[in-house]
ZANU-383783 format. One line per field, with one value per residue (C-alpha): residue in three letters; x, y negated, z negated. Coordinates in pm, 1 decimal. Each point is the difference from the previous one (the first is absolute). Example, Ala and Ser with C-alpha at 12.3 -4.5 7.8 and 13.67 -1.06 7.14 Angstrom:
<recs>
res <- Ala,Ser
px <- 1230.0,137.0
py <- 450.0,-344.0
pz <- -780.0,66.0
</recs>
This chain:
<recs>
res <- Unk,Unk,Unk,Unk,Unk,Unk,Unk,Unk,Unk,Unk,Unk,Unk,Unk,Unk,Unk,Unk,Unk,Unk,Unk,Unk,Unk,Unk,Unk,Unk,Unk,Unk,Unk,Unk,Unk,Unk,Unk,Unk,Unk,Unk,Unk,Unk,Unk,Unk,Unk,Unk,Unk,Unk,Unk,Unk,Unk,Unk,Unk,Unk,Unk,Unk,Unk,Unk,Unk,Unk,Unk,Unk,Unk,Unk,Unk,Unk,Unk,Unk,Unk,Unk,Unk,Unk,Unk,Unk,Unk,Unk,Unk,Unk,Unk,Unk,Unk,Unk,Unk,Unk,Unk,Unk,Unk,Unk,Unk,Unk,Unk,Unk,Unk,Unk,Unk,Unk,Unk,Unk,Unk,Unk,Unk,Unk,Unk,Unk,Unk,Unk,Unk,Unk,Unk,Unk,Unk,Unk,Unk,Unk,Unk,Unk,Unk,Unk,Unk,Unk,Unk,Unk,Unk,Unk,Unk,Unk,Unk,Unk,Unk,Unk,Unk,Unk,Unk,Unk,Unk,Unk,Unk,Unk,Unk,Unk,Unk,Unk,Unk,Unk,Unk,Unk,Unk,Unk,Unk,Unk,Unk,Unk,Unk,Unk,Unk,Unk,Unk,Unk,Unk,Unk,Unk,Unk,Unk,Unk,Unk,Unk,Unk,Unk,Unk,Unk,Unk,Unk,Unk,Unk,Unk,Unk,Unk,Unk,Unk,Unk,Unk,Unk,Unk,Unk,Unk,Unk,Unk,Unk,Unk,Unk,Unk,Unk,Unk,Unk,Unk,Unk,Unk,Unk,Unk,Unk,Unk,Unk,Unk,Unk,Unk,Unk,Unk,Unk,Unk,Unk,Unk,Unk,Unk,Unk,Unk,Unk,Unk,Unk,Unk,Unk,Unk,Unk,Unk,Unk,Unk,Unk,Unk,Unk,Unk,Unk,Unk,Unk,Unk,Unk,Unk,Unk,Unk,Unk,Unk,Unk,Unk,Unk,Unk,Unk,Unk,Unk,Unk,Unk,Unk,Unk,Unk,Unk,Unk,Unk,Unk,Unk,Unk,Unk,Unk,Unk,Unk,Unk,Unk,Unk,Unk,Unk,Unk,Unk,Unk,Unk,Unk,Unk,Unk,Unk,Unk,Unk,Unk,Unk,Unk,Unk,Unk,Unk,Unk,Unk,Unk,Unk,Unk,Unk,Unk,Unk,Unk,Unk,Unk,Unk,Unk,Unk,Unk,Unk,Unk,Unk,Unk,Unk,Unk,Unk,Unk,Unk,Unk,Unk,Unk,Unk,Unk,Unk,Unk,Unk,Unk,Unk,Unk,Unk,Unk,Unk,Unk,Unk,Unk,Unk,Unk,Unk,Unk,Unk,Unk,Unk,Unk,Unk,Unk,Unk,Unk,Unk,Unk,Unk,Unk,Unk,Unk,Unk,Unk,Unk,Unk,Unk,Unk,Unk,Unk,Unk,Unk,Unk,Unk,Unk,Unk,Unk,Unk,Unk,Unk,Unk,Unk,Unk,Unk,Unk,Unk,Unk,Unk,Unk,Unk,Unk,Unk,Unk,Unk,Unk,Unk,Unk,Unk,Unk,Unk,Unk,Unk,Unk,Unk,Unk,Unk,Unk,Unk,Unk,Unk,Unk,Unk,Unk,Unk,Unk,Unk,Unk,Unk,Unk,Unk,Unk,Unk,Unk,Unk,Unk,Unk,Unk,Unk,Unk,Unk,Unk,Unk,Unk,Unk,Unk,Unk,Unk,Unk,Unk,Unk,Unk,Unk,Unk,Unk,Unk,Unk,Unk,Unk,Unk,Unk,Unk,Unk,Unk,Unk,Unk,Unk,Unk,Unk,Unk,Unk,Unk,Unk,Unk,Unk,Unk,Unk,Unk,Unk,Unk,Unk,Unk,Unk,Unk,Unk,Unk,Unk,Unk,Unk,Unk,Unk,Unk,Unk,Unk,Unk,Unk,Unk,Unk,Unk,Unk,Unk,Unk,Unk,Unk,Unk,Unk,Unk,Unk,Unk,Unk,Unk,Unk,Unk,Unk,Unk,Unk,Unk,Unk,Unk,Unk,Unk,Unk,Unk,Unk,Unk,Unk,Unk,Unk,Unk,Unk,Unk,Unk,Unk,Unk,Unk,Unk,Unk,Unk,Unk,Unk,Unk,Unk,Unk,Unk,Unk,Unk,Unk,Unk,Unk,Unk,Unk,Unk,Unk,Unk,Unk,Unk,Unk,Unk,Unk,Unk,Unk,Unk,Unk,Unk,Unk,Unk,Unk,Unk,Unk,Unk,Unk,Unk,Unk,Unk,Unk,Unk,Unk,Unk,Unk,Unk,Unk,Unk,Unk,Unk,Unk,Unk,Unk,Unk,Unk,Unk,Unk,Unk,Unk,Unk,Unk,Unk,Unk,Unk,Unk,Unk,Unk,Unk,Unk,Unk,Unk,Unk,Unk,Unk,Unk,Unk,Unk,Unk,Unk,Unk,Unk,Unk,Unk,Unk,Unk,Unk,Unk,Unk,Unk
px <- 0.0,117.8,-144.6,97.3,-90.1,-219.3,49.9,377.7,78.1,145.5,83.2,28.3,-27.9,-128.7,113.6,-217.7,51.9,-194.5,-82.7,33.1,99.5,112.5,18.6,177.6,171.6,-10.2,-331.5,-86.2,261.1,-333.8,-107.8,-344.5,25.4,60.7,-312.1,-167.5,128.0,-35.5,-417.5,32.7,118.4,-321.6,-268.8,2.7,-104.7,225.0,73.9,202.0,118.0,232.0,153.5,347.5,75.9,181.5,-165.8,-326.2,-72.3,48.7,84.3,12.5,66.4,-44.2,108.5,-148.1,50.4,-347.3,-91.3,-76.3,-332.3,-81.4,-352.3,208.3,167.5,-258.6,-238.6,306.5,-43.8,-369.5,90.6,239.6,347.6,275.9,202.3,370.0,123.2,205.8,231.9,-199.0,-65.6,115.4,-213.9,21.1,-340.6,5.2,64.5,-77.8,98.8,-253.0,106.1,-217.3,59.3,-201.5,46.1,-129.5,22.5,75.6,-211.6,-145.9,107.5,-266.8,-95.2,150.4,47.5,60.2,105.6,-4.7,283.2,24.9,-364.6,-211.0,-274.7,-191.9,172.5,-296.7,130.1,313.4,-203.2,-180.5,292.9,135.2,-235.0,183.8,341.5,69.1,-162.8,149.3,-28.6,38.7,-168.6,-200.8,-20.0,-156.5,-127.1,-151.2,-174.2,-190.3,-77.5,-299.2,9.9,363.0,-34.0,-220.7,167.4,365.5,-263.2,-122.4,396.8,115.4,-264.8,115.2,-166.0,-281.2,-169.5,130.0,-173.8,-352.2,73.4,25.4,-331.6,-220.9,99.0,-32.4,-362.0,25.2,36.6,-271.5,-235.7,94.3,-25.3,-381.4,-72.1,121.1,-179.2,-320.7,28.7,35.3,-244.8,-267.5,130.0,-18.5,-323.3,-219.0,328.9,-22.6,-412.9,44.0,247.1,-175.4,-336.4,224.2,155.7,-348.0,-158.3,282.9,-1.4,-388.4,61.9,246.0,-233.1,-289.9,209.0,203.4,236.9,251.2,392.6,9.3,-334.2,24.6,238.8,-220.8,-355.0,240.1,65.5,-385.5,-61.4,242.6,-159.0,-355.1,-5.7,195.5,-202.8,-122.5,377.7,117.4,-213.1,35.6,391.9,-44.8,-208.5,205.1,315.9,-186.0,-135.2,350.5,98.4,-280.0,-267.0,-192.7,-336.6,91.4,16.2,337.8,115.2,212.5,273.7,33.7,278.5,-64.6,-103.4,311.8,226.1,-192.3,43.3,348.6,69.6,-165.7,225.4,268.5,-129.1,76.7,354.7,144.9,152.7,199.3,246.4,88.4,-10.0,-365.2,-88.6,116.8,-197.6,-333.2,21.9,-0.2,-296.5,-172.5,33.9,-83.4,-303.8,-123.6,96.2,-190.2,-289.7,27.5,17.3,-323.5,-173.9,80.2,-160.5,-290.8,-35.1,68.7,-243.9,-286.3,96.4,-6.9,-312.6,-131.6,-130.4,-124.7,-107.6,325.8,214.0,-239.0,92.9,324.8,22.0,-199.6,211.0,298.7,-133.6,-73.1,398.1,98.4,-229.7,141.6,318.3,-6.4,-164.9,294.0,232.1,-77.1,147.2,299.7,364.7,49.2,233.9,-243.2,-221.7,-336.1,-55.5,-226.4,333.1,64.2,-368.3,34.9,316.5,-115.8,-342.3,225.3,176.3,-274.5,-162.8,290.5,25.1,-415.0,29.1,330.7,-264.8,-267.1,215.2,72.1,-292.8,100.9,394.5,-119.2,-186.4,345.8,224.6,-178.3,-5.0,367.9,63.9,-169.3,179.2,323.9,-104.1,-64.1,357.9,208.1,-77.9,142.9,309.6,15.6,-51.2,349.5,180.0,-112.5,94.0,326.6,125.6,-101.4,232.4,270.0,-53.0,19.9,350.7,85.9,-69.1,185.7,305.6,-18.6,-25.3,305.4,212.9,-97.6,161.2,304.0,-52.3,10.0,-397.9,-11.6,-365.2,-174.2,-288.7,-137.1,-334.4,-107.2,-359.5,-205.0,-349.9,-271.6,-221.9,-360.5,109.1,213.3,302.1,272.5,208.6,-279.2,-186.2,317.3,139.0,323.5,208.5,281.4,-18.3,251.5,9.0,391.6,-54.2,-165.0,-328.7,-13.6,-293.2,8.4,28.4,66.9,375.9,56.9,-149.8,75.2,431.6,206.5,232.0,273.9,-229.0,-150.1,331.0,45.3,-338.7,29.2,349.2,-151.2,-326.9,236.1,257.8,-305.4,-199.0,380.0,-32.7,-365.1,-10.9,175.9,89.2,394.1,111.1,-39.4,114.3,1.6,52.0,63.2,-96.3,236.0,-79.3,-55.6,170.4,381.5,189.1,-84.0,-338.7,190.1,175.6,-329.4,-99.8,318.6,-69.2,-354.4,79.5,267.3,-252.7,-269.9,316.7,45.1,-308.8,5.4,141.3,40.2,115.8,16.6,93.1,151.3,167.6,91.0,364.3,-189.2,-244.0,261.2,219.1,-259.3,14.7,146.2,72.7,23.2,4.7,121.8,-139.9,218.8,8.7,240.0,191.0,-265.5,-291.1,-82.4,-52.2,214.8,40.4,331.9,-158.0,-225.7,284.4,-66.9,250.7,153.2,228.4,220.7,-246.8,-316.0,203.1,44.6,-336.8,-176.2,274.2,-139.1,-389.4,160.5,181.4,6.6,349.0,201.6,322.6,-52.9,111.2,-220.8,-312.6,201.7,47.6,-395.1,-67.7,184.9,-162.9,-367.5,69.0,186.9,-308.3,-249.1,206.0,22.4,-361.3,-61.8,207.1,-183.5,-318.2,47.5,-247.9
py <- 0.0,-358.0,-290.5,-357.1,-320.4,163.4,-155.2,-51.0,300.5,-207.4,318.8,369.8,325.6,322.2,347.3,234.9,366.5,282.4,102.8,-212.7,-375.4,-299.3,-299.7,-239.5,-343.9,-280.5,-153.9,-247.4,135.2,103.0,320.6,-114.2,-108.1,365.0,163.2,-319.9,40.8,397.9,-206.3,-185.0,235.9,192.3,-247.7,-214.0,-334.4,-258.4,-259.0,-305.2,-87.1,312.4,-130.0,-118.0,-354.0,-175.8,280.9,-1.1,338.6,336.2,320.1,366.7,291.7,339.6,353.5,248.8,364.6,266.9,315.8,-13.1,164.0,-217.9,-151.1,-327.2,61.6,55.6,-285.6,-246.8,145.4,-101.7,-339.2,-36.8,-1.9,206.4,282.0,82.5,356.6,68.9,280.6,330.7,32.1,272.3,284.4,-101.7,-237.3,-263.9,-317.7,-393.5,-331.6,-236.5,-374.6,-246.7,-349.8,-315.0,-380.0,-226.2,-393.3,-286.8,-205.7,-241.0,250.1,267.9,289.4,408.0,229.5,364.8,216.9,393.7,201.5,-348.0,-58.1,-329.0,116.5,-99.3,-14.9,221.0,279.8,4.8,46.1,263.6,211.3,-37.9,220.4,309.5,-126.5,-161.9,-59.2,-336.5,26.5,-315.5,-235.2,-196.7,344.0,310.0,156.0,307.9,-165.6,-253.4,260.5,257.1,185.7,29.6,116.5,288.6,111.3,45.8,177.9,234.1,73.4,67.6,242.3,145.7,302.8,106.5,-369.5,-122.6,359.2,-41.7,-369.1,19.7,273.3,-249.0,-303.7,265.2,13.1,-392.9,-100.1,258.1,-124.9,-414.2,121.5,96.0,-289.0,-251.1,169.2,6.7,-343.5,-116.5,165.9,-85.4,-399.0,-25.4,158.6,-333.2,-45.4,323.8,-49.7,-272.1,132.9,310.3,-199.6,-201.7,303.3,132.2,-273.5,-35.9,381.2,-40.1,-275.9,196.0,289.0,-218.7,-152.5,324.4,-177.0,204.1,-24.4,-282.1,-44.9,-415.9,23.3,220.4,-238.6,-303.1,157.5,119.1,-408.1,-95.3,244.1,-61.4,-348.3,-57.6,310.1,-279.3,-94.8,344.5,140.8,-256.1,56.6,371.1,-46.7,-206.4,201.5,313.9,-178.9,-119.9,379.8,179.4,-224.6,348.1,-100.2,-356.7,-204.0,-76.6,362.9,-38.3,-247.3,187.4,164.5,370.4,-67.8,-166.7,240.4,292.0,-196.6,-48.6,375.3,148.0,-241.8,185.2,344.2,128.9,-128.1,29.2,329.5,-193.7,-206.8,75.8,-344.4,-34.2,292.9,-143.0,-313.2,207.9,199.5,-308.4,-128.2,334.1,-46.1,-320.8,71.9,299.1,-252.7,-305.7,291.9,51.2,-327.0,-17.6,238.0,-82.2,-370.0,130.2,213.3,-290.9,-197.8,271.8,-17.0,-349.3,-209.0,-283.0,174.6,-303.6,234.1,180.7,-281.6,-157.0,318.6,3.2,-366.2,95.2,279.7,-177.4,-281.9,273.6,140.6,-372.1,31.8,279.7,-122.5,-296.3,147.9,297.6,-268.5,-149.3,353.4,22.1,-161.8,-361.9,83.6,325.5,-159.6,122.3,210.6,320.0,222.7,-183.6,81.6,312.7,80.7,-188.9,220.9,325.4,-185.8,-100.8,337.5,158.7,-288.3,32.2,386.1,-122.0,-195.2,183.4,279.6,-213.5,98.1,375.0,-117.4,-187.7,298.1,210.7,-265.6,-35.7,408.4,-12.4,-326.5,134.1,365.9,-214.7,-170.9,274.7,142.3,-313.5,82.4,299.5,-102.6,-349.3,190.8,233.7,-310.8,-176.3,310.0,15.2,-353.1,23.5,249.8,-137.5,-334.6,175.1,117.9,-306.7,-263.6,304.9,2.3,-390.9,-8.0,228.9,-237.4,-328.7,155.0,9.3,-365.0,-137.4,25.2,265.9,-65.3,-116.5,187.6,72.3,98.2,57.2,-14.9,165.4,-122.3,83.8,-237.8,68.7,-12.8,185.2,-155.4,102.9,203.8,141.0,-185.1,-103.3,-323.5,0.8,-234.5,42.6,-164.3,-75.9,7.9,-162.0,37.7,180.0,-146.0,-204.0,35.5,205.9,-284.9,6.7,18.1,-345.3,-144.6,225.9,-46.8,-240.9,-110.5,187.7,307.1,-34.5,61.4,337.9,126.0,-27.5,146.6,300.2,61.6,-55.7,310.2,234.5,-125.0,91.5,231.3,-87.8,-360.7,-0.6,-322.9,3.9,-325.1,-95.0,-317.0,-129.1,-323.6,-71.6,373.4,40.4,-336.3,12.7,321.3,115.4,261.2,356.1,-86.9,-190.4,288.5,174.5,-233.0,12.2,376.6,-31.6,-184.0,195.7,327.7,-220.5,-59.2,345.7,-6.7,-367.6,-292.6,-205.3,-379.6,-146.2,-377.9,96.2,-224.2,355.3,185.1,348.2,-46.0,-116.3,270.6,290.7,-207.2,161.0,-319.7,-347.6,-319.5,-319.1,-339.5,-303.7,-306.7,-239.0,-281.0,-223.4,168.2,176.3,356.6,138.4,319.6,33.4,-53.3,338.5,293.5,373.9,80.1,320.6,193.0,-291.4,-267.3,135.7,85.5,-350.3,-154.9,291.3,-138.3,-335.6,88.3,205.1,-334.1,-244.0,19.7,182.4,1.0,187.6,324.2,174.1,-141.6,168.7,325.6,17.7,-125.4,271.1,254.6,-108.1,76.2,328.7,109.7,-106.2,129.0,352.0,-32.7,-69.3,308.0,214.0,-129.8,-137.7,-136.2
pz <- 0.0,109.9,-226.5,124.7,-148.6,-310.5,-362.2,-75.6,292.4,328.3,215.6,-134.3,109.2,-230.8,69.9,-167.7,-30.6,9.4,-426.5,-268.0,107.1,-326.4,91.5,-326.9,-48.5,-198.4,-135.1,272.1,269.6,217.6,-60.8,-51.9,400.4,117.5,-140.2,113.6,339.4,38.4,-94.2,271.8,253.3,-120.9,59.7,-355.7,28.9,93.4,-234.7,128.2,-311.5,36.2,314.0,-85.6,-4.0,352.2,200.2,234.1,-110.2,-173.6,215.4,-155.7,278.7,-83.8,164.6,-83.9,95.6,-32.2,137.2,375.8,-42.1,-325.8,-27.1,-45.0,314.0,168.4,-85.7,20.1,374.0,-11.3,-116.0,311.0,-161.8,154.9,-150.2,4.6,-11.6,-329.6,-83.0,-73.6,-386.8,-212.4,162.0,260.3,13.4,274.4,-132.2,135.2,-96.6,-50.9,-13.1,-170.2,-36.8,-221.5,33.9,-302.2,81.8,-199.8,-123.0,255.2,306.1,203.2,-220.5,-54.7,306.4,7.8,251.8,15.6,251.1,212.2,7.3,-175.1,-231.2,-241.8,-359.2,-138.8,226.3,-213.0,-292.8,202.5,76.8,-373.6,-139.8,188.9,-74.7,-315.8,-333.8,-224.0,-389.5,-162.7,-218.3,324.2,196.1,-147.2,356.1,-188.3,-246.6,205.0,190.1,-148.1,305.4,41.1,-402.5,121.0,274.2,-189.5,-291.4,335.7,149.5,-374.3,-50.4,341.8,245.4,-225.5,-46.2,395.1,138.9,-196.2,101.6,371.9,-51.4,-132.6,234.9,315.8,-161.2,-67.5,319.6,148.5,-226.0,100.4,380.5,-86.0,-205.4,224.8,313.3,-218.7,-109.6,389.6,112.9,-298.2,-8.0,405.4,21.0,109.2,210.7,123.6,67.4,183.7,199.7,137.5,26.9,251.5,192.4,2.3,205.9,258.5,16.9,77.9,237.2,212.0,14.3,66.9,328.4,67.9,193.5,245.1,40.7,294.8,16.1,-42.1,314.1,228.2,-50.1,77.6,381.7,23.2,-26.8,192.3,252.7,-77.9,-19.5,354.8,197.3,280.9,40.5,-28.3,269.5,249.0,-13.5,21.4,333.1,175.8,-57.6,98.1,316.7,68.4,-45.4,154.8,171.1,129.7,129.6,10.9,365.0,-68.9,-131.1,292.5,-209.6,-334.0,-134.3,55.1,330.3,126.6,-201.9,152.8,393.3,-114.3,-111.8,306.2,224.0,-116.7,-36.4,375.5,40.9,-379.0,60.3,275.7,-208.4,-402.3,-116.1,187.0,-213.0,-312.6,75.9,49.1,-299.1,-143.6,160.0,-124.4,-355.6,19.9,175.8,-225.5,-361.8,175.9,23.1,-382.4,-90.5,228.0,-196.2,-305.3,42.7,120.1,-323.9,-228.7,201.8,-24.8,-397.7,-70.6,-120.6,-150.8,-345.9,-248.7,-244.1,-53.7,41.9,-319.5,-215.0,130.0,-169.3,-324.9,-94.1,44.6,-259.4,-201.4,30.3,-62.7,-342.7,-141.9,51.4,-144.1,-315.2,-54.7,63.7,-353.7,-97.5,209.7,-76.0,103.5,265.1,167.4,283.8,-49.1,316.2,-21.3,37.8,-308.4,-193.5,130.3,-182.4,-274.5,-28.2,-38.2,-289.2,-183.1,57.4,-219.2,-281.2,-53.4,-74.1,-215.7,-193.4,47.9,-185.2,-297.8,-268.2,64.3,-39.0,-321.8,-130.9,43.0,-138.6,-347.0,-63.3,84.8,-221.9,-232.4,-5.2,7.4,-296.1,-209.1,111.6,-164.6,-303.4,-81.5,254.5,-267.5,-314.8,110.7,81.7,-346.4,-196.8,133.5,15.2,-360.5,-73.9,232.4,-230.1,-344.4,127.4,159.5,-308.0,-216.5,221.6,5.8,-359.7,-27.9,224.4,-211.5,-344.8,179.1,156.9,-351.9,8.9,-266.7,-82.3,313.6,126.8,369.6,80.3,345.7,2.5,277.8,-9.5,232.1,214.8,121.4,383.4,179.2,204.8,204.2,-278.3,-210.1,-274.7,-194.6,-112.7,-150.4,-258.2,-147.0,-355.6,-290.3,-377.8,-56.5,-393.5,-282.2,-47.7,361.2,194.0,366.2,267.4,346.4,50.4,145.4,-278.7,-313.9,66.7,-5.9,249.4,-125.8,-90.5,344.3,203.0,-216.5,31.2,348.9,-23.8,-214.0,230.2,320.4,-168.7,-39.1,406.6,85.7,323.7,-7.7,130.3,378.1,-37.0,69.3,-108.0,-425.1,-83.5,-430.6,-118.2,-358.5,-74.7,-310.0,-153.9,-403.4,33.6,-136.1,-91.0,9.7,147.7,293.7,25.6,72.7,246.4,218.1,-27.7,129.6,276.8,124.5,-55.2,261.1,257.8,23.2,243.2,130.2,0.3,-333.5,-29.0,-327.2,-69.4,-368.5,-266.4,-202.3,50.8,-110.0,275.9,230.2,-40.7,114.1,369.8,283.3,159.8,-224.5,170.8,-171.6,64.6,-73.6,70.3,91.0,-129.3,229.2,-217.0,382.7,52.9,341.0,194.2,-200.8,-331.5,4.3,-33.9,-3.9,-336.1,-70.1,-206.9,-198.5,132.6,-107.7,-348.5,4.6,80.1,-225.5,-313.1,83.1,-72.5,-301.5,-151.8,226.7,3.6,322.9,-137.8,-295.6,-22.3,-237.8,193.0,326.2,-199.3,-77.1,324.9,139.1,-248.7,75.2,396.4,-36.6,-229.4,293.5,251.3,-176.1,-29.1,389.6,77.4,-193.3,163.2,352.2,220.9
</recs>
């Protein structure tokens, strides 16, 4: 991670490892500004105040590397951000980078942008994607208790295949039994709609049958006018073309067409065998001859079948105002871009014949859906009464286990309840709601955890519920501020050893002020500032090995030369180390 220009931090980088990360320094050296960038880079809101002074604004970037199959990889996809490949992890899972970067303006200058794998989003998609990556425990940030649902699904993944498998049985059934109810409540809530409707498709349908109009039918009564109302015109062309062709009994049959051809054909009959190219030219003349006689005939026929007919021509006109009618009254049905043609009602009666027996079919469908709402109904039950039971159980052993933790926190007498009560209703997962309450002291009344700690207390409640959700909350990333606060000796010793138990199955960074807690890391960074009160890339040091001995002497006595606070300094990491062997990740 890369904060610039946050707090007293001008320009460092962060190198976390995999485990159990500490991150010390000096009070005021800007510790404080990496847990509330690693906030930042997760979709916190931006406070301008934060933005360091002489700078337009604040920018944190963060890589991050997750499985390639990952539901956060994939719905950074679905946001639009891109992926890197990464080096294969230790069984060989595919890997990705993901890079995320968050802007925070000054005072006075244009708001907070995020971006996600290169891509501008939203800053609420950062808080989005957070819940599938990292969890921050502090005393402004307690994700899992603000969260009742997030309470009951760590209570559902600690209690593990028995409560998940009745689980996913009764929301099968759940979602069944929504399915009906929502179909049921359509259909019952649209059924004036739904009247309406099918009274409409019902009178178009009966005005299409009433007209029975035929495919083209519009475009064959437009030529029967044309025809009808020009048969005077019509037949007096006909004639005179058929007289020009074929004047027959006529005194002046002696100048048509045929007769001339035929003269002309006849000329040539006697001598064509004579000369090839005469020949040629009276073949000619004999199919011209024989399609003039065709084209004869054929006007005679159409004058023998054409007539004045008023009365036809009069329907023909009536039913094509009728056409014109029923058009214009499906149109009101059709989109705004169909033209209202009777191809177009036609197509439009076959699709309203389907959609009235759709609606037609609804009381029946109604009748089916409340027998099968109601047989769904009566399944929940016994489906929620087998989650309640054993979430119950899972939460006696839970609040036990939690308990157990807390002595060893320096919370000797604090009590957890997690109290599954019933509602009337059933949701999503079952009938349950579940809170996760706290007694810190003999005599102290049960309140919800938030409220019944302290700030101190709160930071090692969370650390004790986080240690016993270990392997049961997938979120890979755990981040603690001011966990061990109010706490010393052999009980910090007990917290360092808690949180290098949760790094043996994520990721753990812990802003601590406490060498025992320090000295469980697998990486410590220090954060110093400089003699210009600024934070730099060269100020935040990975220390090891006569460094770290140094820096953990300083939290010991404040003192780096000495060498007793070396030689316990030394001691407290060779103990942790010893421990880390004999447990590794």
């Amino acid at each position: 991670m890369r904060i610039r220009g946050l707090g007293v931090i001008e320009d460092a980088v962060l190198r976390f490892a995999p485990g159990f990360n500490a991150v010390t320094g000096e009070t005021g050296a800007g510790k404080t500004m990496v847990v509330t960038g690693l906030g930042l880079l997760f979709g916190d809101r931006a406070e301008s105040g934060r933005v360091r002074p002489g700078v337009e604004r604040a920018v944190i970037e963060g890589r991050l590397e997750l499985g390639e199959a990952s539901r956060a990889a994939k719905r950074a996809r679905e946001y639009g951000g891109a992926l890197d490949p990464a080096d294969p992890g230790p069984e060989g899972e595919e890997r990705a980078e993901l890079l995320i970067n968050r802007a925070v303006a000054a005072a006075g200058s244009s708001g907070s942008r995020a971006f996600l794998g290169g891509q501008p989003v939203p800053v609420a998609v950062l808080a989005d994607l957070a819940e599938d990556l990292v969890a921050m425990h502090g005393q402004s940030s307690q994700q899992l208790l603000r969260q009742p649902a997030r309470q009951r699904d760590a209570l559902d993944r600690y209690a593990g295949e028995p409560l998940l498998g009745a689980l996913g049985a009764y929301r099968a059934t759940y979602n069944e039994y929504k399915a009906a109810c929502a179909e049921f409540d359509e259909l019952t809530t649209r059924a004036a709609e739904r009247f309406r409707e099918a009274d409409a498709l019902r009178y178009g349908l009966a005005e299409i049958d009433k007209a029975e109009p035929r495919e083209g039918e519009r475009e064959e009564l437009a030529a029967e006018i044309g025809r009808l109302g020009s048969a005077e015109s019509l037949r007096t062309a006909a004639a005179r073309a058929h007289e020009a062709l074929s004047a027959q009994d006529s005194p002046d049959a002696a100048g048509d067409a045929l007769t001339l051809i035929n003269q002309a054909r006849r000329a040539l009959e006697p001598e064509k065998d004579k000369d090839p190219a005469l020949a040629a030219l009276a073949g000619r003349l004999e199919d011209l001859y024989w399609q003039l006689t065709e084209s004869a005939a054929d006007l005679a026929g159409y004058l023998a079948g054409i007539e004045a007919d008023p009365t036809r021509l009069e329907f023909a006109h009536e039913r094509v105002a009728d056409l014109d009618a029923l058009c214009r009254h499906i149109g009101r049905y059709l989109d705004a871009e169909t033209e209202a043609t009777v191809s177009a009602v036609l197509a439009w009666g076959e699709r309203a014949a389907l959609r009235l027996g759709e609606l037609e079919g609804d009381d029946g469908r109604i009748a089916e859906l409340t027998e099968r709402r109601d047989e769904l109904h009566g399944r929940l039950g016994p489906l929620a009464d087998e989650v309640s039971e054993l979430r119950t159980q899972a939460a006696a052993a839970f609040a036990a286990a939690v308990v157990t933790e807390l002595a060893a926190l320096a919370m000797p007498h604090a009590r957890i309840e997690v109290r599954v009560s019933a509602r009337e209703e059933f949701g999503p997962f079952g009938r349950d709601e579940v809170e996760l309450l706290l007694a810190p002291h003999p005599g102290a009344p049960f309140l919800p955890i938030a409220k019944g700690a302290s700030g101190g207390e709160l930071s090692r409640v969370m650390l004790a519920i986080e240690v016993v959700f270990a392997g049961a909350d997938p979120v890979p990333t755990l981040v603690f501020d001011e966990v061990d606060q109010g706490v010393g000796g052999q009980a910090a010793i007990e917290v360092g050893r808690r949180l290098a138990r949760l790094a043996r199955s994520c990721q753990v960074i812990v802003v601590t002020h406490l060498p025992q807690v320090a000295a469980f890391a697998d990486r410590q960074l220090v954060v110093a500032k400089d003699t210009s009160g600024a934070v730099t890339s060269s100020d935040v040091t990975v220390v090891a090995d006569a460094d770290r001995h140094t820096e953990i002497a300083r939290m010991l006595s404040g003192h780096t030369e000495s060498d007793s606070a070396k030689d316990h300094a030394r001691e407290l990491v060779d103990a942790a180390a010893a421990e880390r062997a004999a447990n590794p990740r």
